[in-house]
N, C-alpha and C positions, 0 to 999 in steps of 0.2 A: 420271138422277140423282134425280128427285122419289121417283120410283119404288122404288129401292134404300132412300129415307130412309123413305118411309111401313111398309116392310117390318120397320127395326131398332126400331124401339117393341114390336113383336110379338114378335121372336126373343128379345130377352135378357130378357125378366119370363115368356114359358114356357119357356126353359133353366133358369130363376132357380128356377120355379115346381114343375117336374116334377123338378131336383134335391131342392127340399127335401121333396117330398112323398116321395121314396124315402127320403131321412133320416131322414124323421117315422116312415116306416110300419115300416123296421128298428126305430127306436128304441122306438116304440110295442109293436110285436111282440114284442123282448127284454123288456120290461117286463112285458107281461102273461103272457107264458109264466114269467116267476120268481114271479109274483104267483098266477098258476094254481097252478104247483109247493110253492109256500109254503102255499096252500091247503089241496093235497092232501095236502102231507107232515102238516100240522096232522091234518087229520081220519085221516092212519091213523097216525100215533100216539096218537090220544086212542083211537083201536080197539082198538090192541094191549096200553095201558094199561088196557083197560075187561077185557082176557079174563078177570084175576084177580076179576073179579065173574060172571063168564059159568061157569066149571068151579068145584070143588067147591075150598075153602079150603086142602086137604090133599093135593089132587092131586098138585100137585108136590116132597111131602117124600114121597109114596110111590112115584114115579117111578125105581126104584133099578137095574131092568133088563127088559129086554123079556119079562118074564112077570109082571112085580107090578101088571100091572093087567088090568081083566074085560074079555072081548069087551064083553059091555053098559055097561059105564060107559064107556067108548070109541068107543061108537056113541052113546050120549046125548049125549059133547062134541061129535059132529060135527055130531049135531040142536042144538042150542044154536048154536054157532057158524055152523053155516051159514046158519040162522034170523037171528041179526044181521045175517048176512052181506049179505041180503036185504032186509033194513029200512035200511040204510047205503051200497047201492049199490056196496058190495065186490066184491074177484074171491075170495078168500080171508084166512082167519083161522088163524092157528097159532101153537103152541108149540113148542119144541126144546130139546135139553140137547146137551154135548159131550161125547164119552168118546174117549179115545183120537185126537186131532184129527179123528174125526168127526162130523157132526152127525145128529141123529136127530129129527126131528118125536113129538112127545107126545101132541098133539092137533093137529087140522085140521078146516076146514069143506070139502064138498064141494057142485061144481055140480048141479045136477036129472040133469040128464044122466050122469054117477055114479052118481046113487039109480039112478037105472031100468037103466043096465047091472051096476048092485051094486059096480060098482070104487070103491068106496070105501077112503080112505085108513087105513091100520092102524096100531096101538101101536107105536112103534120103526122105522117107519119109517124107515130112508137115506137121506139127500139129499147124492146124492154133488154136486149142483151149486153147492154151496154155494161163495160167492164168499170170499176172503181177508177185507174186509171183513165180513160175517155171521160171520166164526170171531172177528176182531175183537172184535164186539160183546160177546160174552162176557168179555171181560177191558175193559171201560171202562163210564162212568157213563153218558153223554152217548150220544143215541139215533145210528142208524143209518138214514140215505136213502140206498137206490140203485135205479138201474135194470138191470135183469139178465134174461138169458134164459135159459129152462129148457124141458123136455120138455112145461111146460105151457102154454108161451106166452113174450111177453117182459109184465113187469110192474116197475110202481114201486113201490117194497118200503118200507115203515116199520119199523125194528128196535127193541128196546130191551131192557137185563137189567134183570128183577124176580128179589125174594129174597125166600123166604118167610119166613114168623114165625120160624122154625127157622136160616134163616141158609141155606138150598140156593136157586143160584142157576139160573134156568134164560131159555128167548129168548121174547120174544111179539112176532109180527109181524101185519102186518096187506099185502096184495098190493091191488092197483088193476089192471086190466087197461091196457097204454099205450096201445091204440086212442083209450081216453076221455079221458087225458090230451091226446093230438094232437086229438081232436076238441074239444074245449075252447080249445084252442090257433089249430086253424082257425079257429073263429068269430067269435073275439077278430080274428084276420087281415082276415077277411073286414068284418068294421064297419070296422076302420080306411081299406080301401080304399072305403069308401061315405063313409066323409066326405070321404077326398081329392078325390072325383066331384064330393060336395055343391057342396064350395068351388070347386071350378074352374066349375061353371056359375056361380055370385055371380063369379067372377074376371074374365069374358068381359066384362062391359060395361064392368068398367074398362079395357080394355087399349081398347075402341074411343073410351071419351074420350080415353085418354093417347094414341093414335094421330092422334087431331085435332089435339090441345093441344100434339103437337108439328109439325106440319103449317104451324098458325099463328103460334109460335114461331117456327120458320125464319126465316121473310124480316125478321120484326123482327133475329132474329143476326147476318143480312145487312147491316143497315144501321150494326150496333153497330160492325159489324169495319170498315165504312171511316170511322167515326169514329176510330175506333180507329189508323187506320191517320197521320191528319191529325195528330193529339194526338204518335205519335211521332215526327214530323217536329218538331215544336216540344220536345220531351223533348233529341229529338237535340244543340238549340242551346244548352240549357240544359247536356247533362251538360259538354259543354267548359269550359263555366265554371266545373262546380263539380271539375273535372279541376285548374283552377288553384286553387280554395281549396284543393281538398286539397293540391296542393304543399306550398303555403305551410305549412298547419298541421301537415303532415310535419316541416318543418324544425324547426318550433318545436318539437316530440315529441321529435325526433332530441335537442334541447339537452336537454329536460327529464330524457328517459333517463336521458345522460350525469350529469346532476349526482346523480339517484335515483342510479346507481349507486356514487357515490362516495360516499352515505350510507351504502350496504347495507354498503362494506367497514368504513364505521367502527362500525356495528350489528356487524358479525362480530365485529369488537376486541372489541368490549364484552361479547358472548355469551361468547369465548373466557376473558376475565378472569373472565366469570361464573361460568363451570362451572369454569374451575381456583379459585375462592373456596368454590364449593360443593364440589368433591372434596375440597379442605384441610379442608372444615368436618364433613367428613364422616369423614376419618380422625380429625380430632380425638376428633368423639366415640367412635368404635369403640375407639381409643387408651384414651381415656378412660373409657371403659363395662370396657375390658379391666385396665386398672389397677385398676378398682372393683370390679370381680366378681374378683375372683383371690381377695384379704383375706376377701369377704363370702364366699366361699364357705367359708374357712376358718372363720368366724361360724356360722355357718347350720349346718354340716355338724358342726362339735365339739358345738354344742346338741342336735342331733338323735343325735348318741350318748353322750352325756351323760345325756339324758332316760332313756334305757333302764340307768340307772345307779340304784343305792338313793338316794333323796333325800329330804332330809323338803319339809314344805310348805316352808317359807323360803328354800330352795334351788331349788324346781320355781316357785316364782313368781317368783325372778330370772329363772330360763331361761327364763321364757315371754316375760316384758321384753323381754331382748335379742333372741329371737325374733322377737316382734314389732315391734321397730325395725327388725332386720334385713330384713323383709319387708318394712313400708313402706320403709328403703331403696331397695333391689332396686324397689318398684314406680315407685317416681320414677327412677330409672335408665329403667325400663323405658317410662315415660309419655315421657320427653326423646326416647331413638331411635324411637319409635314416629311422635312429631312429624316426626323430622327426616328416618325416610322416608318419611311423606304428604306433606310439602313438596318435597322429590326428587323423586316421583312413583312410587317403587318401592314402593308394596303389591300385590298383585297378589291378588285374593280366589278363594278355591277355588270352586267350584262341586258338591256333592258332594250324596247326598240326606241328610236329617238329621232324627230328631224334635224338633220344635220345643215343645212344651210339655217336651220332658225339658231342652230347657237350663235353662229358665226353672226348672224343679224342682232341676237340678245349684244355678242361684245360688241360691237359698233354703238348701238344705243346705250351701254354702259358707257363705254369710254369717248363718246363723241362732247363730253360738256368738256371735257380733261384738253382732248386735241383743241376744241375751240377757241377754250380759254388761250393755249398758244399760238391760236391763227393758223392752225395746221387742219388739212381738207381729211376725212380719216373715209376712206371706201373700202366696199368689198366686192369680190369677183367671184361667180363660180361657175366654172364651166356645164355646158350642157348634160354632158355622161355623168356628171356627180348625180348619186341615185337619193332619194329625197328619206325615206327613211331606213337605215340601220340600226345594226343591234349592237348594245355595247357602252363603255360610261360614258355618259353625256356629258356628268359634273370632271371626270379630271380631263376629258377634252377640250374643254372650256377652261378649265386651268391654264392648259399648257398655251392656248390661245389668248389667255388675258396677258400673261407672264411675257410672252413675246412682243405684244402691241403696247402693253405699259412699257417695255423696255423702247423699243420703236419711238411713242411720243417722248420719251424722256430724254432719247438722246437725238432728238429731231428739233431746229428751231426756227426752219422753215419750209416752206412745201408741201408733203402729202406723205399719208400712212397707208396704206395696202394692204391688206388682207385674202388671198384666192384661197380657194379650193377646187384642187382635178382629181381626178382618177385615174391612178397607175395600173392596174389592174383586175379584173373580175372573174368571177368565175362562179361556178354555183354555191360554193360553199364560204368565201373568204374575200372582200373587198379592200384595198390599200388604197387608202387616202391621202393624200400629198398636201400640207397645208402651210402655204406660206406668209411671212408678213416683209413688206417691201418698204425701206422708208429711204429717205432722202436727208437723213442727218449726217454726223460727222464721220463715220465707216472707222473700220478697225485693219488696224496696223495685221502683216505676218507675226509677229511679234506676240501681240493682243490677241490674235484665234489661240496661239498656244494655249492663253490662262482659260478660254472661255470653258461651260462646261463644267470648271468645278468648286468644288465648296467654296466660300469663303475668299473668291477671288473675282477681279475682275480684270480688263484689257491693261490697266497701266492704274497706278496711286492717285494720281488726279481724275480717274475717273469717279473713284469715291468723293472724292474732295469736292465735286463741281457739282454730280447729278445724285449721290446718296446712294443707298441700299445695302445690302448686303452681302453680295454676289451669290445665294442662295438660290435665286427663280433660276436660272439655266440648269444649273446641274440637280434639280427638282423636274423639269420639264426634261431633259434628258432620261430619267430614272422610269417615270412616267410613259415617254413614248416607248421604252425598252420594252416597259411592263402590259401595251398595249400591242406589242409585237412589233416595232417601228423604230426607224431613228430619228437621227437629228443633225443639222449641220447649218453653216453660215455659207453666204459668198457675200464679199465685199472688200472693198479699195478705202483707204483712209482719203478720205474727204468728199470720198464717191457713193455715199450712204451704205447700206447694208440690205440682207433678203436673210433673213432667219426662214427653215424650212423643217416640217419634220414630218414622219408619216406613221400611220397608225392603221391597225387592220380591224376591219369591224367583220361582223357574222352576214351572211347575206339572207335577206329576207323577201323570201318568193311575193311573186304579185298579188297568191290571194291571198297573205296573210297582213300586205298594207291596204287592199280592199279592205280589211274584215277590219282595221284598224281607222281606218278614214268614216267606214260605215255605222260603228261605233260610236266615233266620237262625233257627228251630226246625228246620230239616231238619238244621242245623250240633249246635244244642243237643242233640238228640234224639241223636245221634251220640254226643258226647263227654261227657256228665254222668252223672252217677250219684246218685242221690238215696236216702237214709234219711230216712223217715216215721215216728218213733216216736210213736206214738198209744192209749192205751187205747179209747177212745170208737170204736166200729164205722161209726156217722155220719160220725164227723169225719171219718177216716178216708176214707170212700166221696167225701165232696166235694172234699179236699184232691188225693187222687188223680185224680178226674175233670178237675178244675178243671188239673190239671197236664201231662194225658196230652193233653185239647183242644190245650193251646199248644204239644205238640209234646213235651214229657217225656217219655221211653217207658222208663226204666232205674230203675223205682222199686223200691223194697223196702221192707215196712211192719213195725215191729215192735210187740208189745203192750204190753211195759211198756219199764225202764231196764236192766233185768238181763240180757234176752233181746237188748237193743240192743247194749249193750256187749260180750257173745259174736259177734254179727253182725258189729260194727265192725273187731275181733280178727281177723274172719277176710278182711275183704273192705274195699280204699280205698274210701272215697265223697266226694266234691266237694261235698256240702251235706247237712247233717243239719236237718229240721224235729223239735224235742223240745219234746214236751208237757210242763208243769214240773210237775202233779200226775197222778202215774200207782202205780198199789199195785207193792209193791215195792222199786223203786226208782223215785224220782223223777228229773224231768230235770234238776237242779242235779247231782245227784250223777254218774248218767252222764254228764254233762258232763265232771266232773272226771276221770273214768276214760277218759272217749276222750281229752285232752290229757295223760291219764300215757301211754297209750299211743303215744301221737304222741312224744313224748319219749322212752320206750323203743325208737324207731326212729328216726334219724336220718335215714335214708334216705327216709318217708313224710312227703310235700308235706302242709300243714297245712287241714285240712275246716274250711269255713265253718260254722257252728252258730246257726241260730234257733230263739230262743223261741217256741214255740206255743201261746200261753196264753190264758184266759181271764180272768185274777186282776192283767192291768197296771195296776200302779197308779202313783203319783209314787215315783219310790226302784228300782221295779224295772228298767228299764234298767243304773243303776250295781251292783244285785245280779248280775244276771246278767252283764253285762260281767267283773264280778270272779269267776265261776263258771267265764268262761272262752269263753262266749258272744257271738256278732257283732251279733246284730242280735235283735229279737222282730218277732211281727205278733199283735196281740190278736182275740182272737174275742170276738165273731162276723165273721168276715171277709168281706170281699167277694174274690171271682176273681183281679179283676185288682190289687187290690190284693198278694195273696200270688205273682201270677206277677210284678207290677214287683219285689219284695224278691228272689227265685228270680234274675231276670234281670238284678239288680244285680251279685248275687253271682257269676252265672255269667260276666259279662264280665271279672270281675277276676281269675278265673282263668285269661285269653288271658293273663296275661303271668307265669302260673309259670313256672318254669324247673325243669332237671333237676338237682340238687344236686353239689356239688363241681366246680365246673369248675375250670379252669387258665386264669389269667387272668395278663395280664402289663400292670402300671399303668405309662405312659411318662409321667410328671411329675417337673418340675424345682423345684416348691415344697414346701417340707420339709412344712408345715402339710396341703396337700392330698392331698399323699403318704399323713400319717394319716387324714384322713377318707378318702377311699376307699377305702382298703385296709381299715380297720377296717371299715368299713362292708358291704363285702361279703364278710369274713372273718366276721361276724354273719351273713348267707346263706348260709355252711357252704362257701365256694370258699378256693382254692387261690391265693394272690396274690403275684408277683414285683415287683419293682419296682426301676425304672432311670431314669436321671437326663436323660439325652437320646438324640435317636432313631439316634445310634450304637450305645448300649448296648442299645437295642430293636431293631436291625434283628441285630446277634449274635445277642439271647438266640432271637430269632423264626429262626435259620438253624440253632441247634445244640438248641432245644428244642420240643418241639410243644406250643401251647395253644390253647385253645377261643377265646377272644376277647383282643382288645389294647384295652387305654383309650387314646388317644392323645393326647396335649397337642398342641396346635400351636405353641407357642412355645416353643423349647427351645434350651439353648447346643450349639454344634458342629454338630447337623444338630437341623431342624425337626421338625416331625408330617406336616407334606408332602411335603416330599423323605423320609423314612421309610418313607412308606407307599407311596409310587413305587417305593423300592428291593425292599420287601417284595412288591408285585405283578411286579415283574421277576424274582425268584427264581422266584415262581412259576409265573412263564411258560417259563424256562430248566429243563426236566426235566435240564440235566444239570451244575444247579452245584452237587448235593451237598447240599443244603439241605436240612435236616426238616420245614419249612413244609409247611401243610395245602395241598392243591388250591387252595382259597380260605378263609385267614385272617380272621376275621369284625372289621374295625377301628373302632372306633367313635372317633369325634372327641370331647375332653373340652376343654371352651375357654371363655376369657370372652368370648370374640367373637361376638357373634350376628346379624348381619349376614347377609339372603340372598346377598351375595356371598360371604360365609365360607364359609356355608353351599352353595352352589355348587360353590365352589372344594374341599371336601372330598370332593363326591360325583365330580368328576372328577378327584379324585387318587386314587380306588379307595376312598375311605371307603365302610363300611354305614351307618353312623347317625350323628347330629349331636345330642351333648349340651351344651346350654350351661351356663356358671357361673354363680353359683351351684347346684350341681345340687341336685334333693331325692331319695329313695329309690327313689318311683315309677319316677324316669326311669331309677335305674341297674337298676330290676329290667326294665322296657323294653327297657332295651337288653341284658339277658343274655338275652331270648328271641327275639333279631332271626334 
């Protein structure tokens, strides 16, 4: 036995020992052969990169076929390149073209051995061995490593296309013999097993202490264990006893149970009362929010076709009035369910990738007519480290963002609004965003931060009384940046304005997956746009087009003045016109006016976005040119990205044209709503039926075919649900006779806006979900679904 024990201190630390050195010396080995490989690949492409200094500038634009070039300049490439070839420790150096998926050598270095039997390589040479990759090579940017064998050996090859000044594209490679690869490789092998040696002679004296030091250990173990052995005899008498506490305090458990349990059912009562208090309180408001939005939408919607009416001022400043009631309306509706599903717990935030300095640019152009109107300057800041796109909800970011700068103008009544965005920290997985609004109004008392924050309240009574609302948006944007991972908080001095601040964590999204998103959406653009450049100016010209064709523009056409543009326009749609406004001729006011007679002469032709391209902006010309007929301008001298963000406004807003005249059929039971949509999209130049309830929709939808259905959900005799049930069952029945399309496109029209509504309509076979009060945008949204 002594014997067996002094042996196992030995066996398992050199089992131990001689596994991991086999571990190490694989692992060591793959390492330094990627490391050798990485090497070598380096040094022959920096060779094959060097040939275009090695042969003559022009070699390769007169490369055109196996007679355009001289014995002797073909025999000088080979003295050149061979020569390298031999200062660099090479196997060979060469060039190639493709013709007809063959490949042909141009130039090549040969070995000594060559020279002296004269087999030296020729103009046009064949290289039938040529591997799929190396044909590869020729059609990509990115170099070329392989190992391959041929007639002249096997060799690791470096590939790469260069292109001459001329634009002809031809291969330069650079060969290594792989003998010297693997001998490189050995040798690397061979050191690793000299250390493993090393250490195992240093390892040897420890294994004979550790072979004593357990030797003398033993008999001390020995005497441990019949200690040991005494102690459980005495354990033994002890566990009986505590055999009887436990009884005992079992039983008292057993009672406590019992009475916990009879807590737990009266805890259920009271859950159960809860959630039927909260579901009540929850139809109320939808009840409620639906009663309210039905009338507002009839508001909202007769203004907004009103306004496209002759009016003088006196009449266009009521409509704006009621408009704007109408919309703070609608937002305090919309502030109450927003509360009352963060308190339910049903928000549910998207996760999606999104530019985030463009929200913060969308709130400024939302709310810049709002500050103006007060004579308040509204900007934004964003620091450099803010990373351009993250993943995460763009819409309740811009919530919490609208909510702070409306609060900022409102209680602002002179000076400037502020909006930044920095970056508190990064990392690969998680980004915190810091987003503040800065304003120069009236500041809030110690007193006033108490109230802020929550329901129903604001900084003092008079601040209801003077500026309105509800005190809902804060402790809304609180709930929000919680639910985004973030907080929120104020600094401010009463009369010293205020800095609302909150931060919000988004998902981080590696570089090539906003390449792949950037490349996309010009690959998208490049596809479907069509641009007119009308420019006299040659310069401008050449920048505006550069600057447009980089981001992916590829459909441009340039004209020199307004007269020659106007012919163009005549003959060819375009989705965005850039018009210079001084040009001989004709100027761009005036072609302007002629491409919107023309556009009116066609009914048929979707309406071209039109900016000013000027140099001459001054205060007044925006409202000129607008009245000329014109969307937008960009003043020169311009910057790049400035003229591709206006390009790229424009071009998104044309994802929701539509194709003119459709046959639409409105299923609403309110007289009032009835005319605003119908009107409304009968001004979009469609076709519009209209029926009272979804019996009279599910007829007209079996004996007539249309492009789309509006559908109410609340209707006498059958619903928008049950309707659209029946409408998918026709569909499904090829043989009930029915004229229904394959699939009826039905969009839901409702004051309900509840994700359960909303839910509930996409599994009754609805496409889309519009809520009431609707505005324009949405219903042209939904005629391009």
């Amino acid at each position: 036995m002594s014997t067996k024990l002094s042996v196992r201190p030995f066996l398992i630390p050199m089992i131990i020992y001689f596994v991991g050195v086999t571990l190490y010396a694989i692992f060591v080995s793959y390492s330094e052969r990627q490391k050798i490989l990485v090497d070598i690949d380096a040094k022959l492409l920096y060779a094959a990169k060097n040939i275009k200094y090695i042969i003559a500038d022009d070699f390769h634009d007169r490369t055109i076929d196996s007679t355009s070039v001289s014995d002797s300049e073909n025999m000088r490439n080979i003295r050149m390149l061979s020569n390298y070839v031999k200062l660099n420790n090479l196997s060979y150096l060469y060039t190639g073209i493709l013709r007809d998926g063959k490949v042909y050598f141009t130039s090549s270095s040969a070995k000594d051995e060559d020279f002296r039997k004269k087999d030296l390589p020729y103009y046009w040479e064949e290289y039938p061995e040529a591997t799929p990759e190396l044909k590869q090579t020729f059609n990509k940017e990115s170099p070329t490593f392989e190992t391959s064998k041929d007639r002249w050996g096997e060799f690791r090859s470096g590939l790469v296309r260069e292109t001459t000044a001329k634009g002809n594209s031809y291969l330069a490679g650079a060969d290594m013999d792989i003998s010297f690869v693997n001998q490189q490789i050995w040798q690397s092998f061979k050191m690793v097993v000299l250390r493993a040696l090393f250490f195992f002679v240093l390892f040897v004296p420890f294994l004979i202490v550790l072979n004593r030091f357990y030797k003398r250990n033993t008999s001390m173990l020995e005497n441990e264990v019949d200690e040991r052995k005494l102690v459980e005899s005495k354990l033994e008498g002890y566990k009986k006893h505590l055999e009887d506490i436990v009884k005992m305090r079992t039983e008292q458990l057993e009672k406590e149970i019992s009475e916990r349990r009879s807590i737990e059912v009266e805890l259920q009562k009271a859950k159960e009362i809860a959630i039927h208090e909260s579901r009540a309180k929850s139809i109320f408001l939808a009840s409620m929010s639906h009663e309210i939005r039905t009338p507002m939408n009839g508001v909202i919607g007769m203004v907004n076709i009103l306004k496209d009416t002759t009016l003088n001022d006196e009449q266009r400043e009521y409509l704006d009035i009621i408009e704007i009631s109408g919309n703070n309306l609608l937002s305090i509706i919309n502030d109450v369910l927003d509360f009352s599903k963060i308190e339910a717990g049903q928000v549910e935030l998207e996760n999606i990738p999104f530019n985030l300095p463009q929200q913060i640019e969308e709130v400024t152009k939302l709310l810049h007519m709002r500050a103006e109107i007060k004579g308040l300057k509204l900007f934004f800041t964003v620091s450099p480290d803010v990373p351009e796109i993250v993943k995460g909800d763009p819409v309740r970011f811009k919530q919490i963002v609208i909510n702070l700068t409306n609060n900022a103008i409102k209680f602002t009544s002179e000076g400037s609004v502020t909006i930044g965005l920095e970056l508190v920290s990064s990392d690969d997985k998680i980004q915190k965003i810091r987003c503040q609004v800065k304003d120069t109004g009236i500041g809030i008392s110690e007193k006033g931060k108490e109230k802020l924050f929550r329901e129903f309240s604001q900084a003092d009574t008079s601040t209801t009384r003077n500026y309105g609302g509800t005190g809902l948006g804060l402790k809304i944007s609180k709930d929000l940046s919680a639910l985004m991972g973030g907080e929120i908080g104020v600094i401010s001095e009463e009369g010293q304005g205020s800095t609302f601040w909150f931060t919000a964590n988004f998902d981080t999204i590696d570089k090539t997956e906003i390449d792949r998103i950037h490349a996309e959406k010009r690959q998208t653009l490049a596809k479907s746009l069509s641009i007119l450049l009308v420019e006299d100016n040659y310069i401008s010209q050449k920048v505006a087009q550069t600057a447009l064709e980089r981001d992916g523009y590829k459909y441009i056409d340039i004209a020199a003045n307004g007269e020659i543009a106007v012919k163009m326009f005549s003959e060819k749609e375009y989705q965005i016109v850039l018009m210079d406004i001084r040009m001989p001729v004709m100027d761009g006011l005036q072609a302007t006016e002629q491409f919107r007679l023309i556009e009116k002469s066609n009914p048929e032709r979707p309406p071209t976005a039109i900016v000013a391209f000027t140099a001459y902006a001054i205060e007044g010309d925006r409202e000129r040119f607008l009245r000329a007929g014109m969307d937008d301008y960009v003043a020169k001298p311009f910057q790049p990205e400035e003229l591709i963000r206006v390009i790229d406004k424009y071009a998104n807003r044309l994802k929701f044209r539509t194709k003119k005249h459709l046959k639409i059929l409105l299923a609403e039971d309110n007289k009032i709503n009835q005319k605003v949509a119908s009107k409304t999209l009968e001004t979009f130049g469609h076709q519009v039926d209209v029926v009272e309830n979804g019996l009279q929709a599910v007829e007209k939808a079996r004996t007539k075919q249309y492009d789309l259905v509006l559908m109410d959900l609340e209707m006498p005799e059958m619903d928008g649900i049950e309707a659209t049930k029946t409408i998918r069952k026709m569909e499904a029945d090829q043989d009930s006779g029915a004229s229904v399309h394959p699939h009826l496109k039905i969009v839901a029209l409702t004051a309900h806006s509840t994700t359960e509504d909303k839910n509930r309509c996409l599994e009754a076979g609805m496409d889309d979900y519009i809520s009431k009060p609707f505005r324009q945008t949405e219903l042209v949204r939904a005629l391009s679904i």
